[in-house]
N, CA, C and O atoms as a Tripos MOL2 file, in Angstrom:
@<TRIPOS>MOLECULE
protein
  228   227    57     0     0
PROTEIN
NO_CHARGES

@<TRIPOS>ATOM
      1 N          10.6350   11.6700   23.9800 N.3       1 UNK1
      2 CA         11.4930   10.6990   23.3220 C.3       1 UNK1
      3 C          10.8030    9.3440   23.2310 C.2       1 UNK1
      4 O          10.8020    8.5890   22.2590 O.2       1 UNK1
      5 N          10.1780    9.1570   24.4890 N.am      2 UNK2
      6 CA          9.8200    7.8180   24.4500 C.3       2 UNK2
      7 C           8.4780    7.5770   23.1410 C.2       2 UNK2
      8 O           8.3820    6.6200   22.3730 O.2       2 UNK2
      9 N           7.6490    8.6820   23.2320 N.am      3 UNK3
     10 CA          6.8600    8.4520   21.8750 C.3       3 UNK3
     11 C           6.8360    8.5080   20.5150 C.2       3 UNK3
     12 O           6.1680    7.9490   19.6450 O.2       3 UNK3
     13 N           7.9680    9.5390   20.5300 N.am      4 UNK4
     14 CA          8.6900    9.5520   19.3670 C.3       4 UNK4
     15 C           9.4380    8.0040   19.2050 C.2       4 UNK4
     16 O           9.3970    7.7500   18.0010 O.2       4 UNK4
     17 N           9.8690    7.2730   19.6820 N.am      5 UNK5
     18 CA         10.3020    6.0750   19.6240 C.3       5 UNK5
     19 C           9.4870    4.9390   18.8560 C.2       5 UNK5
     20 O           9.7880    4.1300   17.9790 O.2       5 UNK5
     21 N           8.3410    5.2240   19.5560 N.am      6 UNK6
     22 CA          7.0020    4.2430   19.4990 C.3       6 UNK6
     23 C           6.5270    4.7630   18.3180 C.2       6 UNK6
     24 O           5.7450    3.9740   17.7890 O.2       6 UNK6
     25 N           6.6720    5.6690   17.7620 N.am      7 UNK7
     26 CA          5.6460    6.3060   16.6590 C.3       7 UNK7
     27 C           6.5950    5.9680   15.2860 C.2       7 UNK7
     28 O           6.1740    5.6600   14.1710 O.2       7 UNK7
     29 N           8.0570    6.1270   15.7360 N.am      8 UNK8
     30 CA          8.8400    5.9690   14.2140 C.3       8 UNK8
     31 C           9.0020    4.0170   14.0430 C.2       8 UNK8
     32 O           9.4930    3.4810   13.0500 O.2       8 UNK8
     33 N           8.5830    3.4340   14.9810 N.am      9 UNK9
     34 CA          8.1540    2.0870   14.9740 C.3       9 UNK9
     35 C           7.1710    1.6940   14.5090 C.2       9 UNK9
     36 O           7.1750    0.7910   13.6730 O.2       9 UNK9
     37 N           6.1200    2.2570   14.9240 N.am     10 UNK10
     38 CA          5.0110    2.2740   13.7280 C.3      10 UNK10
     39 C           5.2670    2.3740   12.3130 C.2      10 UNK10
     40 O           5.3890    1.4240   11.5400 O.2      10 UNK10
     41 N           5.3410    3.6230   12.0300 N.am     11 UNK11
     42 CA          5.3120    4.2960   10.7160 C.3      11 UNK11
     43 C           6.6150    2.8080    9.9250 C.2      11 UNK11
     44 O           6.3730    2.2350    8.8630 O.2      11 UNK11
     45 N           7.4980    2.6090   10.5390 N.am     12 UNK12
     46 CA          8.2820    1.5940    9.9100 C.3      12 UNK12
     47 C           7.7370    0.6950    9.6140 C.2      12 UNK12
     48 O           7.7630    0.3760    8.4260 O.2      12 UNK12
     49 N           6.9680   -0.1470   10.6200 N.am     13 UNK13
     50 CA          6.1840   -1.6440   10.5200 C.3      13 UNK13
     51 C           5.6230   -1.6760    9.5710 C.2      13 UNK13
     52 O           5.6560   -2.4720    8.6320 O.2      13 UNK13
     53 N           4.7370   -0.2940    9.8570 N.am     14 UNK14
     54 CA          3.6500    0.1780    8.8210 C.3      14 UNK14
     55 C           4.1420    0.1860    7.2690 C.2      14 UNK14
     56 O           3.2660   -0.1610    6.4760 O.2      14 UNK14
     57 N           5.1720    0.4630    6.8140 N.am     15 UNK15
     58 CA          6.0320    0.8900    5.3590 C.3      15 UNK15
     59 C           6.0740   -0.9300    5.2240 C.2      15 UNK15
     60 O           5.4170   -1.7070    4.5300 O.2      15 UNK15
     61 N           7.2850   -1.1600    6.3460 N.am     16 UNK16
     62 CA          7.3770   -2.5520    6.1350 C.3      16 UNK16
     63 C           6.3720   -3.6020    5.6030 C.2      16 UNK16
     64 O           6.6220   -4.1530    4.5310 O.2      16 UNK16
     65 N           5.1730   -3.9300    6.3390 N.am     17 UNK17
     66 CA          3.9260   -4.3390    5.6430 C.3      17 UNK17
     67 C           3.1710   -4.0390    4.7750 C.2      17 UNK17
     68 O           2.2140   -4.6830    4.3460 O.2      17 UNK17
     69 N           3.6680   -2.7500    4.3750 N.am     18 UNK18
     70 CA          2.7190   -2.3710    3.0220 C.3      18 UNK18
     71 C           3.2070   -3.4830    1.9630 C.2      18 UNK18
     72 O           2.7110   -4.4510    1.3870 O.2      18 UNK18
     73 N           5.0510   -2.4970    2.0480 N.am     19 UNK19
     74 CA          5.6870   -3.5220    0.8240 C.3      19 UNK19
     75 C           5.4570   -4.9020    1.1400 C.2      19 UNK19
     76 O           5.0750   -5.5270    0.1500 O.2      19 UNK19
     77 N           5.5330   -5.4150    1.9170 N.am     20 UNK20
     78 CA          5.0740   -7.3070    1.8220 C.3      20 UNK20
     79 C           3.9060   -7.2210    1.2930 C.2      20 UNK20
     80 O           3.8890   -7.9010    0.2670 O.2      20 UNK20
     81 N           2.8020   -6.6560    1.5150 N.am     21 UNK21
     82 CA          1.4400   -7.1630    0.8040 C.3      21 UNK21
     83 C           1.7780   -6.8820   -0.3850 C.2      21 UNK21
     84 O           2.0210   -7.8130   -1.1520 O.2      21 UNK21
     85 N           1.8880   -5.3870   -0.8770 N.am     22 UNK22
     86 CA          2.3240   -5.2190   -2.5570 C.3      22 UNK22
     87 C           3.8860   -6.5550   -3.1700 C.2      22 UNK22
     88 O           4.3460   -6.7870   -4.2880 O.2      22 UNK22
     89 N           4.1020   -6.9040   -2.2920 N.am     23 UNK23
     90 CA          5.2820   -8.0290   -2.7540 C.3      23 UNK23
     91 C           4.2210   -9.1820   -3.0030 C.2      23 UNK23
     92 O           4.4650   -9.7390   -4.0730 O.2      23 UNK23
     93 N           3.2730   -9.6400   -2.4410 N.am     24 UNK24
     94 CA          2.4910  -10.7950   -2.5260 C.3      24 UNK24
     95 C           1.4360  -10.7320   -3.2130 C.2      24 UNK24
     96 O           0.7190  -11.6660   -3.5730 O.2      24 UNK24
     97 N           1.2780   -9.1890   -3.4870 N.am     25 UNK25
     98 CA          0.3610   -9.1790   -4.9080 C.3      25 UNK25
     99 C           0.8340   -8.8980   -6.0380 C.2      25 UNK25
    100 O           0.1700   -8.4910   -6.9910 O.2      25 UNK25
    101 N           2.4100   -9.1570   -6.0160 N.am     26 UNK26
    102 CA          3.0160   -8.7320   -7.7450 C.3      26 UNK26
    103 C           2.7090   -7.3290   -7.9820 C.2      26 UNK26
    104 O           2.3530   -7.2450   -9.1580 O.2      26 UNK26
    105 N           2.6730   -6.0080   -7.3300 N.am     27 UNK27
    106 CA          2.0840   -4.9680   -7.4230 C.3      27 UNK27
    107 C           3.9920   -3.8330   -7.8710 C.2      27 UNK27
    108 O           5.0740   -3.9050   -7.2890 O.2      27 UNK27
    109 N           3.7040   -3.2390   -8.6990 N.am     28 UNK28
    110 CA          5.1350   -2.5550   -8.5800 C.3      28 UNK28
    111 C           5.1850   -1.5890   -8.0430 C.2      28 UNK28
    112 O           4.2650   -0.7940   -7.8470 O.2      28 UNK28
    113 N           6.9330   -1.4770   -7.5330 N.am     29 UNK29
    114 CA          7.3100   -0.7150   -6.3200 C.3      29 UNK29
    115 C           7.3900   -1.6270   -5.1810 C.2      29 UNK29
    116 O           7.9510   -1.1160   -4.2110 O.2      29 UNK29
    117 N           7.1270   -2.4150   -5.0740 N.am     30 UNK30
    118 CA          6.9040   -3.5480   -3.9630 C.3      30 UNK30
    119 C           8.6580   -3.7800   -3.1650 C.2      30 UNK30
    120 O           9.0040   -3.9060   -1.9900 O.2      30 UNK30
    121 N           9.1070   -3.7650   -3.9220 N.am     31 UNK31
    122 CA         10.9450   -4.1910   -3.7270 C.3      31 UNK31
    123 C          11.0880   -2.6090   -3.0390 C.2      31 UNK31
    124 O          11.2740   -2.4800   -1.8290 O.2      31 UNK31
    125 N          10.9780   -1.4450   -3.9550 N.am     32 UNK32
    126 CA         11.2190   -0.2560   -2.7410 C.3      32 UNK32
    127 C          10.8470   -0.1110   -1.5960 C.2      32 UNK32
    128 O          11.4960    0.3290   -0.6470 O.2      32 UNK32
    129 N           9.3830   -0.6120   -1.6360 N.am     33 UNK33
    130 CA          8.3570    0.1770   -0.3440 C.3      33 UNK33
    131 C           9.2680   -1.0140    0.4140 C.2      33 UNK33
    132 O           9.7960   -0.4720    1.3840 O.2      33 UNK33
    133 N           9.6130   -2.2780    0.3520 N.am     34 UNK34
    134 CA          9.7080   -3.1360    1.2290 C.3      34 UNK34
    135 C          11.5080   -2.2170    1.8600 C.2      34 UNK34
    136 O          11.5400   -1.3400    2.7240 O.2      34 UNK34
    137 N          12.4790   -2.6530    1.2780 N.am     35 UNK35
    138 CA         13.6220   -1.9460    1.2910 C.3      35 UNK35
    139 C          13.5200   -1.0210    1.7590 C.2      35 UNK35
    140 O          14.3370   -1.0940    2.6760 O.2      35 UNK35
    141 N          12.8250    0.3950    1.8400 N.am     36 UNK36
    142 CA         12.5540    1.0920    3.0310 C.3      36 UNK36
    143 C          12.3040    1.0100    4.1360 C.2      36 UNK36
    144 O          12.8020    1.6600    5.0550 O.2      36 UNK36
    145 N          11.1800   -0.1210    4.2090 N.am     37 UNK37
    146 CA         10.7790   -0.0500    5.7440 C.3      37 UNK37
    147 C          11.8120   -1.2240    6.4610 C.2      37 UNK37
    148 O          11.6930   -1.5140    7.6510 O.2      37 UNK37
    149 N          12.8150   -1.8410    5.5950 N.am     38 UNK38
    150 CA         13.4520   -2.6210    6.6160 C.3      38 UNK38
    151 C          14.6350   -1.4730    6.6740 C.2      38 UNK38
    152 O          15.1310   -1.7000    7.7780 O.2      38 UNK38
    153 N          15.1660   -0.6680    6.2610 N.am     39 UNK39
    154 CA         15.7570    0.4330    6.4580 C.3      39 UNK39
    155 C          15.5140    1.0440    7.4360 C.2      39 UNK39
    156 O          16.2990    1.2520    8.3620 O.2      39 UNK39
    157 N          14.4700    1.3810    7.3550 N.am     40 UNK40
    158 CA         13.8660    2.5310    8.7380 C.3      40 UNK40
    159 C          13.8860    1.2820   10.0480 C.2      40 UNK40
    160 O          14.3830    1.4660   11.1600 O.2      40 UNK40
    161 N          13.3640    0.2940    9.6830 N.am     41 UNK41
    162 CA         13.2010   -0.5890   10.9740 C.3      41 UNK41
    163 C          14.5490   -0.7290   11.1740 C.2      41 UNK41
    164 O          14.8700   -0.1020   12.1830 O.2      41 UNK41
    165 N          15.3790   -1.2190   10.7110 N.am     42 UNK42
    166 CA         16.7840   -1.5560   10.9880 C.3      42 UNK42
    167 C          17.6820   -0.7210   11.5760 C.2      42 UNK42
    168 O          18.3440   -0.9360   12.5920 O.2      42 UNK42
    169 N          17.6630    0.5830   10.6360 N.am     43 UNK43
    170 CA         18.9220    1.9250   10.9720 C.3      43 UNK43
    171 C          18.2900    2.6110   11.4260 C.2      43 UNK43
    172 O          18.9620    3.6290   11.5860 O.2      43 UNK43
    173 N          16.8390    2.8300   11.9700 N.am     44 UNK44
    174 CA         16.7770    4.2310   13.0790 C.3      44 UNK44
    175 C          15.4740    3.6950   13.9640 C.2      44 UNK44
    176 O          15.3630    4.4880   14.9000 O.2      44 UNK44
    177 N          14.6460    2.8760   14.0350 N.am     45 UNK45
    178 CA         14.1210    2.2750   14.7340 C.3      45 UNK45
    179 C          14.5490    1.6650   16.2610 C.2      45 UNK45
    180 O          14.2630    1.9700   17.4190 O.2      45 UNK45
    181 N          15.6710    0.2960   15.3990 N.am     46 UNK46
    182 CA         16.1270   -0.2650   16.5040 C.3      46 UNK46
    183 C          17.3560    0.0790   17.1580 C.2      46 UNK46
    184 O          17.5120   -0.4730   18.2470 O.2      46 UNK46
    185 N          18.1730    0.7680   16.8140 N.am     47 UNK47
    186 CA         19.2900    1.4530   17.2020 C.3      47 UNK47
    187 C          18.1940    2.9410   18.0750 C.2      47 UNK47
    188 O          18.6240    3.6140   19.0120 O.2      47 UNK47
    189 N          17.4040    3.0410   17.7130 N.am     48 UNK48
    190 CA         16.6520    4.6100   18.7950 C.3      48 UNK48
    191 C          16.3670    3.9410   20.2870 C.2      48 UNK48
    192 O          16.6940    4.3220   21.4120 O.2      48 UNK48
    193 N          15.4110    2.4570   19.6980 N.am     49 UNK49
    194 CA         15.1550    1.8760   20.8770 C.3      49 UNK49
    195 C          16.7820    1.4150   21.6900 C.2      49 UNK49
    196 O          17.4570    2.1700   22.3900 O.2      49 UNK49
    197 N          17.0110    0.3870   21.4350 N.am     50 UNK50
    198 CA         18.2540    0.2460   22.0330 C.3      50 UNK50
    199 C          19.0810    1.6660   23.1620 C.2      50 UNK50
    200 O          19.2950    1.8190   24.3650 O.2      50 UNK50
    201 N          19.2560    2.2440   22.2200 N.am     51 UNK51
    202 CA         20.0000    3.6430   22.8080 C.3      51 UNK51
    203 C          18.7410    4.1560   23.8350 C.2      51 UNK51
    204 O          19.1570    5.0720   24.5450 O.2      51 UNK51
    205 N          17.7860    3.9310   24.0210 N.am     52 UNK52
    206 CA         16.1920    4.5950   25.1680 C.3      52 UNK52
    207 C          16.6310    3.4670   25.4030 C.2      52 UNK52
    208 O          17.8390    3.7020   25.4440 O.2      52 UNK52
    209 N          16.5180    2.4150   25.5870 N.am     53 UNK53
    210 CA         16.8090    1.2320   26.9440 C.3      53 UNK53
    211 C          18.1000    1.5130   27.6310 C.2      53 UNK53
    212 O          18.2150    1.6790   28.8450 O.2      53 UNK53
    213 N          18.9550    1.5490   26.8550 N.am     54 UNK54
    214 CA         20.2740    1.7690   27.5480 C.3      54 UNK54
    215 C          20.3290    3.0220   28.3060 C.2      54 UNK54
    216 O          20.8650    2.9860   29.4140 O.2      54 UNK54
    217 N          19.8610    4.0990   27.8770 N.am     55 UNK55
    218 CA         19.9430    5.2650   28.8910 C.3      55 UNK55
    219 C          18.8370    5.1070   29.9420 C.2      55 UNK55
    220 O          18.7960    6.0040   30.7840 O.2      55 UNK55
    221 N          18.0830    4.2850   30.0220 N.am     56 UNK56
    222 CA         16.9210    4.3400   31.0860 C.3      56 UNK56
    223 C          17.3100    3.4630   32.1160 C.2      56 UNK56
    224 O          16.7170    3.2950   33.1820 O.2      56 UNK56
    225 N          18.7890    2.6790   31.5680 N.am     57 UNK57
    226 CA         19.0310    1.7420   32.8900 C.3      57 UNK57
    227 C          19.8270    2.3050   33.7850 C.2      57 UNK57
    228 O          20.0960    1.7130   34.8300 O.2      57 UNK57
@<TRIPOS>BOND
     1     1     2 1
     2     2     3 1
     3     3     4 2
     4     3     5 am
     5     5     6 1
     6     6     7 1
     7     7     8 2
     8     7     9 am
     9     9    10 1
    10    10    11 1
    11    11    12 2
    12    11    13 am
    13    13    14 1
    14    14    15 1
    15    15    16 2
    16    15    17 am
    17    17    18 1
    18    18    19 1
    19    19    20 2
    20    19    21 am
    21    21    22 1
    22    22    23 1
    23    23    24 2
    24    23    25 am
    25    25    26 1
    26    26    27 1
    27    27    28 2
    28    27    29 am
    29    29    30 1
    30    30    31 1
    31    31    32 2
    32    31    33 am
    33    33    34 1
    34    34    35 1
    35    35    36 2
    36    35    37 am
    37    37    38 1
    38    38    39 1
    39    39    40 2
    40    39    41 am
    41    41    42 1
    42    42    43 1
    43    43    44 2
    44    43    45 am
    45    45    46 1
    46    46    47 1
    47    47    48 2
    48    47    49 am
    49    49    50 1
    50    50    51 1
    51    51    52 2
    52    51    53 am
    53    53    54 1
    54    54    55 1
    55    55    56 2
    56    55    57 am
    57    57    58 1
    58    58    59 1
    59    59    60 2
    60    59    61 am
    61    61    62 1
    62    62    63 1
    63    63    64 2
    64    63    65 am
    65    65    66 1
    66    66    67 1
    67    67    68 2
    68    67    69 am
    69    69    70 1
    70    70    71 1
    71    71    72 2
    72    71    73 am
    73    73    74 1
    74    74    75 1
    75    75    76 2
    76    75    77 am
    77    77    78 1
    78    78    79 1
    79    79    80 2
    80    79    81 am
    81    81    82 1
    82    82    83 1
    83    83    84 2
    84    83    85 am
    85    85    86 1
    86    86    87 1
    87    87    88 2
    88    87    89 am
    89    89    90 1
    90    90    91 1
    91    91    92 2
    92    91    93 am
    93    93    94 1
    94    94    95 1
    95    95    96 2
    96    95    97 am
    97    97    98 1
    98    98    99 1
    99    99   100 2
   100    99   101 am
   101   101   102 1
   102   102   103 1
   103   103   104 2
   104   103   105 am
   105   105   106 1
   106   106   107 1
   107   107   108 2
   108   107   109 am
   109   109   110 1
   110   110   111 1
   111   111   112 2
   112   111   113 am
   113   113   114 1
   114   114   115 1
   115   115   116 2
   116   115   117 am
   117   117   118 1
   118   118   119 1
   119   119   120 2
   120   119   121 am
   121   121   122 1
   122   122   123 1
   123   123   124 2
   124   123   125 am
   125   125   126 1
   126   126   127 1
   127   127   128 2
   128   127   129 am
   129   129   130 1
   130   130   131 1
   131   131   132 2
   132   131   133 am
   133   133   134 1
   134   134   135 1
   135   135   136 2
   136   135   137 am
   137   137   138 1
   138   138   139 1
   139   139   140 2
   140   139   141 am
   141   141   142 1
   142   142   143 1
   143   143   144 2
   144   143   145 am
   145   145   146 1
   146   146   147 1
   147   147   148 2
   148   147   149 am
   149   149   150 1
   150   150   151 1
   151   151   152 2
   152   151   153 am
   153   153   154 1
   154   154   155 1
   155   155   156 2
   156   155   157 am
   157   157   158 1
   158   158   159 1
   159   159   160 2
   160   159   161 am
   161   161   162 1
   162   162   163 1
   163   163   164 2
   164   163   165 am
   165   165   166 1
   166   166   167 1
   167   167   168 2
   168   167   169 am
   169   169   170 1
   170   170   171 1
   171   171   172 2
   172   171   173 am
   173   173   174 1
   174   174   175 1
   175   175   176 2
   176   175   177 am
   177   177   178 1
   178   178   179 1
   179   179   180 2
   180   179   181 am
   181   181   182 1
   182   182   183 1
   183   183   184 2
   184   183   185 am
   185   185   186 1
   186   186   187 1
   187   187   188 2
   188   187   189 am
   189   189   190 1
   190   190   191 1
   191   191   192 2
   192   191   193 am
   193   193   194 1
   194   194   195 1
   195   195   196 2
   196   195   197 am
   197   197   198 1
   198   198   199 1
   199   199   200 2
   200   199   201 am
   201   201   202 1
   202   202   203 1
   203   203   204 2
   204   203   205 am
   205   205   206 1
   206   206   207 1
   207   207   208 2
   208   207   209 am
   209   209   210 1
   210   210   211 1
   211   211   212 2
   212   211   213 am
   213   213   214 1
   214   214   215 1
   215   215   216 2
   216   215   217 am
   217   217   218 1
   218   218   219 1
   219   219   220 2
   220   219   221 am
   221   221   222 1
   222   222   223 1
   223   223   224 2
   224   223   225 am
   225   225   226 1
   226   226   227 1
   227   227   228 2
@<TRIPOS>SUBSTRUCTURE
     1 UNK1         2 RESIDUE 1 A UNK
     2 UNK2         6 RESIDUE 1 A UNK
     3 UNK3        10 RESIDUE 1 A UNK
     4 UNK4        14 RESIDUE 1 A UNK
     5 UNK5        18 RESIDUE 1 A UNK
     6 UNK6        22 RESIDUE 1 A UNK
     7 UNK7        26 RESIDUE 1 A UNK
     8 UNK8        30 RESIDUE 1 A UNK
     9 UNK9        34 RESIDUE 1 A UNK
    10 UNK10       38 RESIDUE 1 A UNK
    11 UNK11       42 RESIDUE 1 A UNK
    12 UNK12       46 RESIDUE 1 A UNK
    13 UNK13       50 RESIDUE 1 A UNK
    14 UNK14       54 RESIDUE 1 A UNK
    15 UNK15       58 RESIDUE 1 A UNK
    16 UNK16       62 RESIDUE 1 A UNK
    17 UNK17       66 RESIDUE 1 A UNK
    18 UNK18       70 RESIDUE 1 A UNK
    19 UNK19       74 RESIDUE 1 A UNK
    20 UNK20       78 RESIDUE 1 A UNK
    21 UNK21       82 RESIDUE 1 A UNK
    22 UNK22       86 RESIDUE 1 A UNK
    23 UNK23       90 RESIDUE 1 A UNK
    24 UNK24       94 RESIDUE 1 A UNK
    25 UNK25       98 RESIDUE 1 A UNK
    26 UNK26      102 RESIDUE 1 A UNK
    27 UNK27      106 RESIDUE 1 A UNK
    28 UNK28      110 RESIDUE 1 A UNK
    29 UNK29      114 RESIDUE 1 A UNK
    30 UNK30      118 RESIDUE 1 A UNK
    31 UNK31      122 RESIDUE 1 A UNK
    32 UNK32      126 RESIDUE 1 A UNK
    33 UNK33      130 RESIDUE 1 A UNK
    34 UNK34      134 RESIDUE 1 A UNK
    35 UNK35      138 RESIDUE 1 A UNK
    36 UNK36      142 RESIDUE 1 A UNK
    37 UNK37      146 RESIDUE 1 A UNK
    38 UNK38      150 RESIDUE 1 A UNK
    39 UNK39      154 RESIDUE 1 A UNK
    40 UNK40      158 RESIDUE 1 A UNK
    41 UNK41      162 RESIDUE 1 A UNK
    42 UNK42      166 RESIDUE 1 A UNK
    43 UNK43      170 RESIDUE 1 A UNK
    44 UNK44      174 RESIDUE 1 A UNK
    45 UNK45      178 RESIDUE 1 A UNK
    46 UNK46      182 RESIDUE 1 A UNK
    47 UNK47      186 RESIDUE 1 A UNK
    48 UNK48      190 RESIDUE 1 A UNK
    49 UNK49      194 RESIDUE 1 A UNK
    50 UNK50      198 RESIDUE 1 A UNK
    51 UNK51      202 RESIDUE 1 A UNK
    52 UNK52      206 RESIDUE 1 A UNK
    53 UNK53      210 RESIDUE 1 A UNK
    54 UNK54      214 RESIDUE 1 A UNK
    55 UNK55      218 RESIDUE 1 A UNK
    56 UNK56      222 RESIDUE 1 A UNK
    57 UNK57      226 RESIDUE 1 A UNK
């Protein structure tokens, strides 16, 4: 669990920063790729972590 945690944090950041660079180069698709990765960071990222802290206390 715990790496699975760490890994779908990645892969989010990772989405997340793509779309910002393609947002700062006027590149299209930029608004999706970004909108995904604050998706993934938002609704299953930080709610996974949260829920692994809370059960580890």
């Amino acid at each position: 669990m715990k790496k699975s945690v760490y890994v779908l944090g990645f892969i989010a950041l990772f989405i997340l920063s793509t779309g910002l660079m393609f947002k700062s180069m006027h590149w299209p698709f930029a608004g999706i790729i970004t909108v995904v990765g604050f998706v993934l960071f938002n609704f299953m990222f930080l709610p996974t972590l949260f829920y692994k802290l809370y059960k580890s206390k």
